[in-house]
DRENKOL-566546 format. One record per residue (C-alpha): residue number from 1; residue in three letters; x, y, z. Coordinates in Angstrom, 3 decimals. Each point is the difference from the previous one (the first is absolute). Layout:
N
k: NUM; r: ALA; X: X; Y: Y; Z: Z
...
This chain:
199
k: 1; r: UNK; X: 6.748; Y: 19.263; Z: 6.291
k: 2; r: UNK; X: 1.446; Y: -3.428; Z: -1.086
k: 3; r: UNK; X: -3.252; Y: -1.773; Z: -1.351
k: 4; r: UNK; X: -0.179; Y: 2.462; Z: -3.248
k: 5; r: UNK; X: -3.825; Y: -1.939; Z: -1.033
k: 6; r: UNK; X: -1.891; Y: -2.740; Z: 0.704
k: 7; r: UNK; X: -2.376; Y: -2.425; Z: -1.604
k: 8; r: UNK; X: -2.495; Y: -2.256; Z: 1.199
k: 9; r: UNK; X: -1.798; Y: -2.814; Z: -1.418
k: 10; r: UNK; X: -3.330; Y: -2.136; Z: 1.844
k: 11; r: UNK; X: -2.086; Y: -2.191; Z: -2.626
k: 12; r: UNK; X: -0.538; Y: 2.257; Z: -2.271
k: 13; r: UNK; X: 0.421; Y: 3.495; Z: 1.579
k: 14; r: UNK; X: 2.747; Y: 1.524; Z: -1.006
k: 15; r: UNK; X: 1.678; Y: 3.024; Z: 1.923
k: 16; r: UNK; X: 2.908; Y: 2.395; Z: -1.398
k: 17; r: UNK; X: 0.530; Y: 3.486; Z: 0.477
k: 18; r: UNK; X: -3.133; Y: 0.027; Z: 2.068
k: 19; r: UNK; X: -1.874; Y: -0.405; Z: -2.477
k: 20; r: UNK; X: -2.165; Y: -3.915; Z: -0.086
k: 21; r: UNK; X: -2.178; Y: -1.646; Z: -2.245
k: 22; r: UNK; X: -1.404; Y: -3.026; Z: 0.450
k: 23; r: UNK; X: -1.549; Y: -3.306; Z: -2.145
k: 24; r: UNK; X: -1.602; Y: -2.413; Z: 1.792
k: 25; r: UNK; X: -1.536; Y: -1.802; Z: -2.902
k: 26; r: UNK; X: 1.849; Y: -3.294; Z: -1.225
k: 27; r: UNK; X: 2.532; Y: -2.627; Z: 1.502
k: 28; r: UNK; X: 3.698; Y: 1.117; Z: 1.741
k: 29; r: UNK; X: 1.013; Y: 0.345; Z: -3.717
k: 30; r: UNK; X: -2.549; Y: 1.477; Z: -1.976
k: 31; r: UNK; X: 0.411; Y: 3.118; Z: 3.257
k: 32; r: UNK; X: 3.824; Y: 0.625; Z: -0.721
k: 33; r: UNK; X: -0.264; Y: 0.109; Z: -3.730
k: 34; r: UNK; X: -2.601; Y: 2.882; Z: 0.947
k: 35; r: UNK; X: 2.130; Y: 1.918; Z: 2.378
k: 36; r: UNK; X: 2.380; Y: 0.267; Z: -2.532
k: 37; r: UNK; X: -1.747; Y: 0.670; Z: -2.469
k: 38; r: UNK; X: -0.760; Y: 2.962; Z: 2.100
k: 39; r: UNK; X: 3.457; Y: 1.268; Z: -0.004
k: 40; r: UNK; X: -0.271; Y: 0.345; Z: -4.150
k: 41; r: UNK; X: 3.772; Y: -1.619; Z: -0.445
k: 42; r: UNK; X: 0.484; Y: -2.521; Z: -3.444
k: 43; r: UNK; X: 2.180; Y: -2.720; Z: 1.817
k: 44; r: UNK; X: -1.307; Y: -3.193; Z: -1.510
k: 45; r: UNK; X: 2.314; Y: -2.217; Z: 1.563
k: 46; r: UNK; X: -2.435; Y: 0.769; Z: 3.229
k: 47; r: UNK; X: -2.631; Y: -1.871; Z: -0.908
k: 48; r: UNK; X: 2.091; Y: -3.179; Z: -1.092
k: 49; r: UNK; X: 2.216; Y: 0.423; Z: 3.839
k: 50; r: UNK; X: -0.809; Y: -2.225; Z: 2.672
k: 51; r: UNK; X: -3.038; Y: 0.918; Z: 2.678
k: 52; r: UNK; X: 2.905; Y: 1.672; Z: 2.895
k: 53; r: UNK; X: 2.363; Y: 1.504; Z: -2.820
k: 54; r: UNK; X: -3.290; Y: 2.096; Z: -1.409
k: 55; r: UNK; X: 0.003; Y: 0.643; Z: 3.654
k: 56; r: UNK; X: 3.139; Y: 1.704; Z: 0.266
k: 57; r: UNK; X: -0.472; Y: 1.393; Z: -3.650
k: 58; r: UNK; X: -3.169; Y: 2.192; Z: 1.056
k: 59; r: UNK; X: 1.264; Y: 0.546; Z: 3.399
k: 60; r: UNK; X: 3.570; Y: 1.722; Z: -1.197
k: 61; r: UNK; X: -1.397; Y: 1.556; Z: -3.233
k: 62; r: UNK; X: -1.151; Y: 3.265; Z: 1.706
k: 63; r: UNK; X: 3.523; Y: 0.723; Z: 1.685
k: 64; r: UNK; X: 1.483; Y: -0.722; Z: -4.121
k: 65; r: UNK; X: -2.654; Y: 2.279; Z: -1.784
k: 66; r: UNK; X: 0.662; Y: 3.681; Z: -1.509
k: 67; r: UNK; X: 0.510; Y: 1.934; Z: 3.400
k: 68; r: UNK; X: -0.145; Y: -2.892; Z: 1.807
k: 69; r: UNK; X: 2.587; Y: -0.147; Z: 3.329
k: 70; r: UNK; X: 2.595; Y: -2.307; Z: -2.007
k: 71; r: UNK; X: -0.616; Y: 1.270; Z: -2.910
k: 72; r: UNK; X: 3.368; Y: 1.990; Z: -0.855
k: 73; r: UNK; X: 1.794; Y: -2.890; Z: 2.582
k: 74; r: UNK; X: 3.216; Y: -1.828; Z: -1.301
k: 75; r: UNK; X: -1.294; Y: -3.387; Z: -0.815
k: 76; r: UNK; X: 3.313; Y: -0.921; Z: 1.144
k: 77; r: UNK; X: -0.405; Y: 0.582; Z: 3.781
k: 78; r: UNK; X: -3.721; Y: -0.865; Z: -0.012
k: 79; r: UNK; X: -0.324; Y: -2.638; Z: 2.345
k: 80; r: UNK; X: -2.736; Y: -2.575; Z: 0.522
k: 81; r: UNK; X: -1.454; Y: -1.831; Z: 3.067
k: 82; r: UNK; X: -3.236; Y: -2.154; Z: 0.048
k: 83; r: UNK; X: -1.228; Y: -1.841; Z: 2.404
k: 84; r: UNK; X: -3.114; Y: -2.457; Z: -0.046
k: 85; r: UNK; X: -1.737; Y: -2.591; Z: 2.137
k: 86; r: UNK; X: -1.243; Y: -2.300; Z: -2.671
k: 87; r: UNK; X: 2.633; Y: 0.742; Z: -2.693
k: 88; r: UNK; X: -0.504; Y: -2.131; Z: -3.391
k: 89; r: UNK; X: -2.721; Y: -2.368; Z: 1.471
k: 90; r: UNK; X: -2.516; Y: 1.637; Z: -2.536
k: 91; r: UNK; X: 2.556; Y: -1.359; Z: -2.614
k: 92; r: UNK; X: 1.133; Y: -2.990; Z: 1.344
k: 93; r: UNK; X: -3.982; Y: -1.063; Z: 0.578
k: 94; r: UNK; X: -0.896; Y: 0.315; Z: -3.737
k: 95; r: UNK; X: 3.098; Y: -1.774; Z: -1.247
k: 96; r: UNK; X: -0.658; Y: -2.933; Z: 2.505
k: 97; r: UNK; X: -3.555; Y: 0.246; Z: -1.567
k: 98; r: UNK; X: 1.186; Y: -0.503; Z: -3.414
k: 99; r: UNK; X: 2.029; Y: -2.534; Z: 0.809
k: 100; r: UNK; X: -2.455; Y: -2.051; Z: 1.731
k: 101; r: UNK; X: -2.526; Y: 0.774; Z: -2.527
k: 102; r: UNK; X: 2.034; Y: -0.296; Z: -3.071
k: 103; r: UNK; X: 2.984; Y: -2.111; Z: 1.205
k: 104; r: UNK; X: 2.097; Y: 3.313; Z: -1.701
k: 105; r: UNK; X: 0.541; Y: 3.745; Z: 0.916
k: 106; r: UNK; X: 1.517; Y: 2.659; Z: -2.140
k: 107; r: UNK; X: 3.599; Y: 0.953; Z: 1.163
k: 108; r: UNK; X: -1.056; Y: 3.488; Z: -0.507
k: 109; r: UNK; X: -2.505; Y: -0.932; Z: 3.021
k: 110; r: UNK; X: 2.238; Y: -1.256; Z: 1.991
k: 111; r: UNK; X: 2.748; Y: 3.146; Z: 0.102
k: 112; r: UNK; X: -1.992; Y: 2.184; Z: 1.685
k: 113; r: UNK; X: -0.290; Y: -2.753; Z: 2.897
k: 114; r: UNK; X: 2.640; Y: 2.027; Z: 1.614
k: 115; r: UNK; X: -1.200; Y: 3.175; Z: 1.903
k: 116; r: UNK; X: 3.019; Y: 1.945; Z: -0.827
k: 117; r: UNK; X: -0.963; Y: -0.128; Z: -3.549
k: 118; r: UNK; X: -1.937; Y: 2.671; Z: 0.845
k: 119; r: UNK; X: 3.363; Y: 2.114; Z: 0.439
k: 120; r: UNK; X: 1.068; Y: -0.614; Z: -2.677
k: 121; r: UNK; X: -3.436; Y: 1.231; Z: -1.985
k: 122; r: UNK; X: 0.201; Y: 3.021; Z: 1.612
k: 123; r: UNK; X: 4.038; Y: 0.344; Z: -1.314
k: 124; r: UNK; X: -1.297; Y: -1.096; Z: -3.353
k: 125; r: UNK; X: -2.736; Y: 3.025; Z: -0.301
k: 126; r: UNK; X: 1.976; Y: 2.900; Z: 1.662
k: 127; r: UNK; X: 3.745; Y: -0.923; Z: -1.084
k: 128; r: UNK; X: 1.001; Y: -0.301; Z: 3.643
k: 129; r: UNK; X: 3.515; Y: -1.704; Z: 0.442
k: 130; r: UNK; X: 0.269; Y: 0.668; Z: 3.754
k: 131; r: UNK; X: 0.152; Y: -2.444; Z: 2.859
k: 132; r: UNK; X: -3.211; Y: -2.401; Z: 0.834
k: 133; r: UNK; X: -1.293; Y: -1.838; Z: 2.904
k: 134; r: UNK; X: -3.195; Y: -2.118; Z: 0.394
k: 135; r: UNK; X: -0.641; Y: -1.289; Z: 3.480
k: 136; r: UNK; X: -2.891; Y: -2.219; Z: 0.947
k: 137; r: UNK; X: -2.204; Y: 0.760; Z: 3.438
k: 138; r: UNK; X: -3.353; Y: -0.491; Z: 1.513
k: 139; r: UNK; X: -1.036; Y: 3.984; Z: 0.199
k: 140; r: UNK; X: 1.754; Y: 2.943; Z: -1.395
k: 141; r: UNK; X: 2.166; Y: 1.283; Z: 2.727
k: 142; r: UNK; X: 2.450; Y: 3.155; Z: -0.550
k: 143; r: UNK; X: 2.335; Y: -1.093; Z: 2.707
k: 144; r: UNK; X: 0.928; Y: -2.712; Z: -1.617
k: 145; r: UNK; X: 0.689; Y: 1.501; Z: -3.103
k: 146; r: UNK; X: 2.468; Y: 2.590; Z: 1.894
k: 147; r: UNK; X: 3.143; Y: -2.549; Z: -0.706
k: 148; r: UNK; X: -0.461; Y: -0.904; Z: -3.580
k: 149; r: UNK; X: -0.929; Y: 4.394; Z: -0.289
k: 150; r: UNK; X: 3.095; Y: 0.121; Z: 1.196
k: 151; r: UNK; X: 2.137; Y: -2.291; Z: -1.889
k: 152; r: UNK; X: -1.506; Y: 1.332; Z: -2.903
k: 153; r: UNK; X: 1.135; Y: 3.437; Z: 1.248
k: 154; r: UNK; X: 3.709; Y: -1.255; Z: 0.755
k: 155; r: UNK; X: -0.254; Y: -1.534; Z: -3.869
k: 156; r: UNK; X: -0.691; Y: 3.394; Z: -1.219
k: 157; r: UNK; X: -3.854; Y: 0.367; Z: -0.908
k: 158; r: UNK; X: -1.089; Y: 3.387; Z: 0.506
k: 159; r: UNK; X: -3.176; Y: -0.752; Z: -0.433
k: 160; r: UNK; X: -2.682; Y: -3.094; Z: 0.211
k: 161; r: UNK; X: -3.145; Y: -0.873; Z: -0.791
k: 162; r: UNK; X: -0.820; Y: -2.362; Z: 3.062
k: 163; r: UNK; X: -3.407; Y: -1.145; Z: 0.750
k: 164; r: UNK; X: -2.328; Y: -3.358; Z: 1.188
k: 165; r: UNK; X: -2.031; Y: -1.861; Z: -2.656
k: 166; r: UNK; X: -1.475; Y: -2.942; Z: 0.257
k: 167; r: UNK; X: -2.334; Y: -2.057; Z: -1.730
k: 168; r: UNK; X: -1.626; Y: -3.368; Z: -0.009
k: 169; r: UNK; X: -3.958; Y: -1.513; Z: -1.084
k: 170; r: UNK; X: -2.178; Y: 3.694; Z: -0.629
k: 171; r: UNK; X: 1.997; Y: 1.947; Z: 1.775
k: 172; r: UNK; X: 2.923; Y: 2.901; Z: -0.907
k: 173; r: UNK; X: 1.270; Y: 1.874; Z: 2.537
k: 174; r: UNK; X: 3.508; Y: 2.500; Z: -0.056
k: 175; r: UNK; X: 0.966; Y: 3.469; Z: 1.590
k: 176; r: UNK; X: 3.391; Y: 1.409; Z: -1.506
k: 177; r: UNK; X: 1.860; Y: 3.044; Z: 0.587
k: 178; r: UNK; X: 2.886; Y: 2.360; Z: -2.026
k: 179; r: UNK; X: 2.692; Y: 0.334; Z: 2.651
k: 180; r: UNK; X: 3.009; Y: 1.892; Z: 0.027
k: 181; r: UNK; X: 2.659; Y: -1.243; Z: 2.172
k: 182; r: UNK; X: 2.209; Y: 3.110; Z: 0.119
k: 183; r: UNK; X: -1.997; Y: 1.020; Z: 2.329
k: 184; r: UNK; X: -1.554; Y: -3.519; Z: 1.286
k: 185; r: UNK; X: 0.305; Y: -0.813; Z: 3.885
k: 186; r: UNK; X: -1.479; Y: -2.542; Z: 2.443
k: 187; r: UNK; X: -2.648; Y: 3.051; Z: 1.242
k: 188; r: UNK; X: -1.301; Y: -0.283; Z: -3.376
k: 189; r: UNK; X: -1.083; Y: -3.735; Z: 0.432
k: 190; r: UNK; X: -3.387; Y: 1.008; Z: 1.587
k: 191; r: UNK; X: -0.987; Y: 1.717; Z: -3.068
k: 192; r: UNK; X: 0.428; Y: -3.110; Z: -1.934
k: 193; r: UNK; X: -1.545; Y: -1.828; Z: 2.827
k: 194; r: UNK; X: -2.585; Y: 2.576; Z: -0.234
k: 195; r: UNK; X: -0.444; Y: -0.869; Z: -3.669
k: 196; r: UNK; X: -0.395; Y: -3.412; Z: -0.030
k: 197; r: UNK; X: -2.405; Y: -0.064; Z: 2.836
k: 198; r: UNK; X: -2.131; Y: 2.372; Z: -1.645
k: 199; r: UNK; X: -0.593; Y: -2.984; Z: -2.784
């Protein structure tokens, strides 16, 4: 089968393995420190990460722990794709906040204003040097991933961690999935499909 694991994330329900927990209590924020905080992993750099990279972070940690499906992966042809709907707005609307409020924003504020940042998070955490794409679009939609999968195939990614999240006002939404692309066709889009309309 070419999706190895899957995750799924829904304001503060968190699914992996098939295993969920939820926290309802709190804003958007307060529920993803919980979920991971769940998971038991010492990454401090998650709770200082944008809103959408803590996203990612929880989403992909699963496929990345002891035993998980990428665990024993070459970080080398570990490819990434993301797509989102609302990208960096979270960011972009509390460093437009500051500004008007303030008449100044922190430039550490603004860098996450770019929803690929989030990529680059994820490389950051799990030493991935492979091949990333972030596309933006209204609804998660597998075929429409199928030509960045497979450009990331042709590049030489064996493997990706490819998923929806999105996030914007008190909501946090993603569902992510290990694939491998050995053995990665077109038939295999309805299981992603499957995946993302699940959450």
């Amino acid at each position: 089968m070419s999706i190895l694991a899957s995750t799924a994330y829904h304001d503060g329900a968190f699914t992996s393995a098939g295993v969920r927990f939820a926290c309802v209590d709190g804003d958007a924020d307060q529920r993803l420190a919980a979920a991971w905080n769940q998971l038991r992993i010492d990454y401090p750099r998650f709770h200082r990460a944008d809103r959408l990279s803590r996203l990612l972070l929880l989403s992909a940690a699963p496929f990345f722990e002891a035993n998980g499906a990428l665990a024993a992966c070459d970080p080398e042809t570990i490819g990434m794709l993301l797509c989102t709907c609302t990208g960096s707005m979270e960011s972009d609307a509390r460093y437009q906040a500051l500004l008007r409020d303030e008449g100044v924003a922190s430039p550490a504020l603004f860098v996450p204003t770019l929803p690929s940042i989030a990529l680059g998070e994820l490389s950051i955490r799990h030493g991935l040097h492979g091949s990333g794409v972030c596309l933006m679009m209204p609804a998660p939609s597998a075929s429409a991933l199928a030509p960045a999968i497979g450009m990331l195939k042709q590049q030489g990614m064996r493997h990706i961690v490819c998923g929806w999240a999105d996030t914007f006002a008190s909501h946090a939404r993603s569902a992510f999935a290990a694939i491998a692309l050995e053995t990665w066709a077109d038939t295999h889009l309805n299981q992603l499909q499957s995946l993302f309309d699940e959450h």
